[in-house]
C-alpha positions as CSV (number, residue, x, y, z in Angstrom):
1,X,-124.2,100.3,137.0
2,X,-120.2,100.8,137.6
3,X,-119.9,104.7,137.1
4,X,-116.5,105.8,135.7
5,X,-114.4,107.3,138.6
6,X,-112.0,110.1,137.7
7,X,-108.7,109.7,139.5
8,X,-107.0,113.7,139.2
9,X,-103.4,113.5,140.1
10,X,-102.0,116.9,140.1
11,X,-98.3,116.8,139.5
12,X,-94.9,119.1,139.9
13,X,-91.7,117.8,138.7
14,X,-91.8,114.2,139.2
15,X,-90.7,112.6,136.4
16,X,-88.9,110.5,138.3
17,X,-91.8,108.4,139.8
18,X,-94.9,109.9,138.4
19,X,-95.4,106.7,136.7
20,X,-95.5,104.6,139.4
21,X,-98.7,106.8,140.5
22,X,-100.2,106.4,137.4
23,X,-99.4,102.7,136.8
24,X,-101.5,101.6,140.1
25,X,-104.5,103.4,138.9
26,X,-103.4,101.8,135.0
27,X,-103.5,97.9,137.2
28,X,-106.8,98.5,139.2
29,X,-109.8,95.8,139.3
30,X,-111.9,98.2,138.5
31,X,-111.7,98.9,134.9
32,X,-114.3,102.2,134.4
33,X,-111.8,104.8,135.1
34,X,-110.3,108.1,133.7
35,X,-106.9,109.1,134.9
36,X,-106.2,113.1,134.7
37,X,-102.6,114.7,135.2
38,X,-102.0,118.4,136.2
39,X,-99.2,119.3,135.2
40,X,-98.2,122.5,137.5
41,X,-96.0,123.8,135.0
42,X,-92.8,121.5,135.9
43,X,-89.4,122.2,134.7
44,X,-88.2,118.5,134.0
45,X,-89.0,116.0,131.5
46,X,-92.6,115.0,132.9
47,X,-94.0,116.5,129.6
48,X,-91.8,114.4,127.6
49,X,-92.8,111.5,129.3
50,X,-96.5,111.7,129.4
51,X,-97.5,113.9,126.6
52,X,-98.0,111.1,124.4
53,X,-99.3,107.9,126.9
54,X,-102.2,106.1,126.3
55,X,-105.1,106.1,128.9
56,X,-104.3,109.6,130.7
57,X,-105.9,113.0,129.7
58,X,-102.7,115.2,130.7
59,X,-102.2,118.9,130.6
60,X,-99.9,121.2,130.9
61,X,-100.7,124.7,132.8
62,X,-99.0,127.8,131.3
63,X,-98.3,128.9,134.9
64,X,-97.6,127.5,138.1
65,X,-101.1,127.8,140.0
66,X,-99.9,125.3,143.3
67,X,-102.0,122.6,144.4
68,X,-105.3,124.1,144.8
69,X,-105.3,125.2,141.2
70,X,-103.7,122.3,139.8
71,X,-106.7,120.0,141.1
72,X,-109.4,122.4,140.5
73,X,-108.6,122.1,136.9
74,X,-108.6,118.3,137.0
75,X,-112.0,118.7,138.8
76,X,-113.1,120.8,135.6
77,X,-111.5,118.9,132.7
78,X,-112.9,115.2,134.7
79,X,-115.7,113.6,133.1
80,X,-116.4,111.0,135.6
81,X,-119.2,111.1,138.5
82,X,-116.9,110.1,141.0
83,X,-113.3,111.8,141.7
84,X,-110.8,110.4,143.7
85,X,-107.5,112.1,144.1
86,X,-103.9,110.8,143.9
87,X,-100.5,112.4,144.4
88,X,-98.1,112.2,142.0
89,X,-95.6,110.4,144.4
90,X,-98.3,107.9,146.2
91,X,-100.1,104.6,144.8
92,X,-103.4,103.3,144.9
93,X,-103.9,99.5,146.2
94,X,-104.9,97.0,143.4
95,X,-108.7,97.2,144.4
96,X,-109.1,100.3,145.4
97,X,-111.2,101.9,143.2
98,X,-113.1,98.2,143.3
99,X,-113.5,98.7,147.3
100,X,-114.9,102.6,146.2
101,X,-117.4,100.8,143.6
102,X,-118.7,98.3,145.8
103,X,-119.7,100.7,148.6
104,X,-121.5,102.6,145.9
105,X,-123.0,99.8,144.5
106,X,-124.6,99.3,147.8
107,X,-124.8,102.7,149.3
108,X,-126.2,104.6,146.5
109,X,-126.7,108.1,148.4
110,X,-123.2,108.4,149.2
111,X,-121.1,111.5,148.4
112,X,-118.2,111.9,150.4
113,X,-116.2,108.2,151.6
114,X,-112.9,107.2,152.7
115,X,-110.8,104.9,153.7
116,X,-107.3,104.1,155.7
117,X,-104.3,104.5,154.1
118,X,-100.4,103.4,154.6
119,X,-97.5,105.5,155.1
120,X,-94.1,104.0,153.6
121,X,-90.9,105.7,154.8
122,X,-88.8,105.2,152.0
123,X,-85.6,106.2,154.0
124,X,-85.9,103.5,156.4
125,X,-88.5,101.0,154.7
126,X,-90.5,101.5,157.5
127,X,-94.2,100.8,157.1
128,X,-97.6,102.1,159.1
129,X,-100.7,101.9,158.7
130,X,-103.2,104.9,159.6
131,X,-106.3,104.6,160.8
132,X,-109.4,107.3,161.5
133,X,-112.4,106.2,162.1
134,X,-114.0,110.1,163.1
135,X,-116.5,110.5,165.7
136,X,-119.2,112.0,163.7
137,X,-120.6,114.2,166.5
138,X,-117.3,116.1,166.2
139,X,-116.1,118.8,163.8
140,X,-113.1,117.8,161.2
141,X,-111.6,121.1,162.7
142,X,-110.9,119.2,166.0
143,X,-109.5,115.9,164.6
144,X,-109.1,116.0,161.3
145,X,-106.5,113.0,160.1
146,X,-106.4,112.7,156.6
147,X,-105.9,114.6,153.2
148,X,-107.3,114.1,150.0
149,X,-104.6,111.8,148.5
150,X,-105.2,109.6,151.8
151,X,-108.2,107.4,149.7
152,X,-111.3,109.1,149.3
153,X,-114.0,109.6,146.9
154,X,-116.3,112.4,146.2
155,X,-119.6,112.7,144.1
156,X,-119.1,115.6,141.4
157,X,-121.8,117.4,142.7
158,X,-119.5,118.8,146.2
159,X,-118.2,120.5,144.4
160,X,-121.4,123.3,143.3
161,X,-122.2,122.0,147.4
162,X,-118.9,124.0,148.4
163,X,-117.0,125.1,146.3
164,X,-113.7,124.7,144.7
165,X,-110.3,124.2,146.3
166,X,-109.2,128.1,148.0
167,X,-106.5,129.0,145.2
168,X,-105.1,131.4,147.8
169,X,-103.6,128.3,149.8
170,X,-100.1,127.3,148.9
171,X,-100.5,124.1,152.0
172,X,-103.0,122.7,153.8
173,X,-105.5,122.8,151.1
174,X,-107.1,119.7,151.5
175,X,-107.1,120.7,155.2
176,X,-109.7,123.3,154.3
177,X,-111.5,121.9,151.8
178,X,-112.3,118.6,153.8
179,X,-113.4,121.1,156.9
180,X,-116.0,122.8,154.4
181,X,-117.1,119.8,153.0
182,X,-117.4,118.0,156.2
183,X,-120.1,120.6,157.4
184,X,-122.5,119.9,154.9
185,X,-122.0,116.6,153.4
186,X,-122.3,113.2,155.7
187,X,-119.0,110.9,155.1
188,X,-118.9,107.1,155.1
189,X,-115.4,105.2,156.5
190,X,-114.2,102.2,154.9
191,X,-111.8,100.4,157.4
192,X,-109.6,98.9,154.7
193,X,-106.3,100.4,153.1
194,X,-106.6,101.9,150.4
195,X,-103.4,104.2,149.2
196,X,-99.6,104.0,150.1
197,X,-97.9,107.4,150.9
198,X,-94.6,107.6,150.5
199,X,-92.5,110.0,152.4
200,X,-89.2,110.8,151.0
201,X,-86.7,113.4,150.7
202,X,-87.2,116.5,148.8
203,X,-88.4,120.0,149.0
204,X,-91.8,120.4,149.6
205,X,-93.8,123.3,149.8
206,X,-95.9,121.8,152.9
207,X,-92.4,122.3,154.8
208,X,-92.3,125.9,153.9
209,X,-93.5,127.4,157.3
210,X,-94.3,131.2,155.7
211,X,-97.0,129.0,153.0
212,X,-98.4,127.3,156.4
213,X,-98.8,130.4,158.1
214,X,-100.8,132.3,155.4
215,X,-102.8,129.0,155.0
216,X,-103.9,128.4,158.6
217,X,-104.4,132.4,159.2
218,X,-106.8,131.4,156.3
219,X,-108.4,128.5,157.8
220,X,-108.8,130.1,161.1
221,X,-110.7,133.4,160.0
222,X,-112.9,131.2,157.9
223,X,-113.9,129.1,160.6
224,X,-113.3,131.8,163.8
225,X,-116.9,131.3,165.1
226,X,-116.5,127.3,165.9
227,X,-112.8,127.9,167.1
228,X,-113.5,130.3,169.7
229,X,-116.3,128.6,170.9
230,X,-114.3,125.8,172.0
231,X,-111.1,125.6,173.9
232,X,-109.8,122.7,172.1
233,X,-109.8,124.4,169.2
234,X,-108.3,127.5,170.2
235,X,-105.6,125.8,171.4
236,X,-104.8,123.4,168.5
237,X,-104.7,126.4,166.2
238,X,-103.2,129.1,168.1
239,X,-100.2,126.4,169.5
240,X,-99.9,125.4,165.7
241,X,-99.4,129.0,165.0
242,X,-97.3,130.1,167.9
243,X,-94.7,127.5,166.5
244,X,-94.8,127.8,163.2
245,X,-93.7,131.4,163.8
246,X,-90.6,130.5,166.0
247,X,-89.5,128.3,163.4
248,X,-90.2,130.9,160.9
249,X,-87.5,132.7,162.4
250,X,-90.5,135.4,164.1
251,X,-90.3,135.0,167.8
252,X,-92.6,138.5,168.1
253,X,-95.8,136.8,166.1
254,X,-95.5,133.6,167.8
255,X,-95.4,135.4,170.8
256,X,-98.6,137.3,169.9
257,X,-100.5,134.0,169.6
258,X,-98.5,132.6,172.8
259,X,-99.9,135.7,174.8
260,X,-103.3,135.2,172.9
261,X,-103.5,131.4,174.6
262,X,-102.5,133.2,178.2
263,X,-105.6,135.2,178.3
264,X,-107.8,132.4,177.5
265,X,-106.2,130.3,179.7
266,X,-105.3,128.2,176.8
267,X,-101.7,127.6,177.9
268,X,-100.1,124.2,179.4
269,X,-97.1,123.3,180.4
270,X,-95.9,122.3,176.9
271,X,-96.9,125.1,175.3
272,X,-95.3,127.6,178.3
273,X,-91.6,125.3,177.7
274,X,-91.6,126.2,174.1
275,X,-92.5,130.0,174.6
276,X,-89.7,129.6,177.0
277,X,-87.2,128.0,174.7
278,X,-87.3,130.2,171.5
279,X,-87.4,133.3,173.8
280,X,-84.0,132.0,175.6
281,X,-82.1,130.0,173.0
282,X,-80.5,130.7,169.5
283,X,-83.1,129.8,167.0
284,X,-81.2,126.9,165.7
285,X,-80.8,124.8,168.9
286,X,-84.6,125.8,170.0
287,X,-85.8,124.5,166.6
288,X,-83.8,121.4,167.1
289,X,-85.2,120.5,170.9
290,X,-88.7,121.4,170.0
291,X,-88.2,118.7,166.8
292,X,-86.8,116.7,169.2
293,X,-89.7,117.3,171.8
294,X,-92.4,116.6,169.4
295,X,-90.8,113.3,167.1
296,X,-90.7,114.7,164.2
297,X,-87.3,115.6,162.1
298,X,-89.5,117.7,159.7
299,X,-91.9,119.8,162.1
């Protein structure tokens, strides 16, 4: 039996390629789907444009709830067994959902799977593919490498496992969810891509470094037991906190988790440089070298 497979794309204005999301679900093999928009109370035309299409239960929410709310309502209004989740500005490959059925098909037990996914720069037409197999002896807290919109499909039923999305997370949602889901509920890994991502220009709230703050505060008291016990883990959240502070323009908190690393002799030589160089630069050229230090343009 092919079960019909909700894909929930929550959605904030994008009416400028929200179609292009929902057309690759709309040209899937796999025919038994439901496709169901959020709308996160956008300001443009996406309204106008998808109000009235065929094949997509869309709503509208009276107020802007961010991405946690927007795809726990998707979860509520979905009738299918299966969910997968798609952002608004990404695409499904032609057989994914097929690829999703098939493992079903022969793996009927399965509640949590996933795949690899591509990332397409559109600024450069650059290409890559990402791939995670995980090491299933070790906690998604250490290595985790993927979100929800990166191909993956969960059985209804995680949901009364663990929960909804955390509504008071503005980023990194799927970064917590997948953590709490991970510690009760086995995951199977399908190597094959699955779902372009596109990275483009724009504001997004994942760049706002005050929203990534609150949200890995978050993450790090729920899950303070497994992070101090390992020094790994200490690290990777206290250095993720120590920077996103500096760039935050608040030298005095990152400093607080700088000097937290110190005493458990936490800090290497890459972490002491960048304590060093927000403490002795103007903000603007520190941000600048550490984005320069660490590849990335957008840290």
């Amino acid at each position: 039996m092919n079960d019909l497979i909700s894909v929930v794309i929550p959605t904030y204005n994008r009416q400028h390629i929200i179609l292009d999301a929902i057309e690759s679900v709309e040209n899937q093999s796999y025919i038994n789907w439901e496709i169901v928009v959020v709308d996160d109370c956008s300001t443009d035309q996406t309204s106008d444009i998808l109000q009235n299409r065929d094949n997509i239960n869309y709503i509208k929410l009276k107020k802007n709830k961010g991405n946690a709310g927007a795809r726990n309502v998707g979860v509520k209004i979905s009738k299918g067994k299966y969910i997968v989740f798609l952002d608004s500005d990404d695409r499904m490959k032609k057989d994914c959902l097929e690829i999703f059925n098939e493992l079903l098909q022969r793996l009927p037990d399965t509640l949590f799977a996933f795949g690899d996914h591509e990332v397409y720069n559109v600024e450069n037409g650059i290409k890559k593919i990402s791939k995670w197999k995980p090491n299933p002896t070790i906690s998604f807290l250490e290595e985790l490498k993927i979100g929800t919109g990166c191909g993956i499909i969960v059985h209804r039923k995680c949901f009364d496992m663990i929960g909804m999305f955390d509504e008071r997370l503005r980023v990194a949602v799927d970064t917590d969810w997948l953590i709490r889901l991970n510690k009760q509920i086995s995951f199977r890994y399908i190597p094959e891509v699955l779902v372009t991502i596109y990275l483009h220009k724009g504001e997004r709230v994942r760049n706002n470094k005050g929203e990534l703050i609150k949200s890995y505060e978050i993450i790090l008291e729920k899950n303070k037991e497994e992070i101090f016990r390992n020094p790994k883990l200490i690290r990777r959240f206290f250095y993720k906190l120590q920077w996103l502070n500096y760039h935050n323009n608040d030298i005095k908190n990152g400093n607080n988790y700088f000097f937290k690393l110190l005493n458990k002799n936490g800090v290497n030589s890459k972490i002491f440089l960048i304590f060093l160089i927000f403490n002795l630069l103007p903000a603007n050229l520190a941000q600048k070298i550490h984005m320069k230090l660490s590849g990335n343009k957008s840290i």
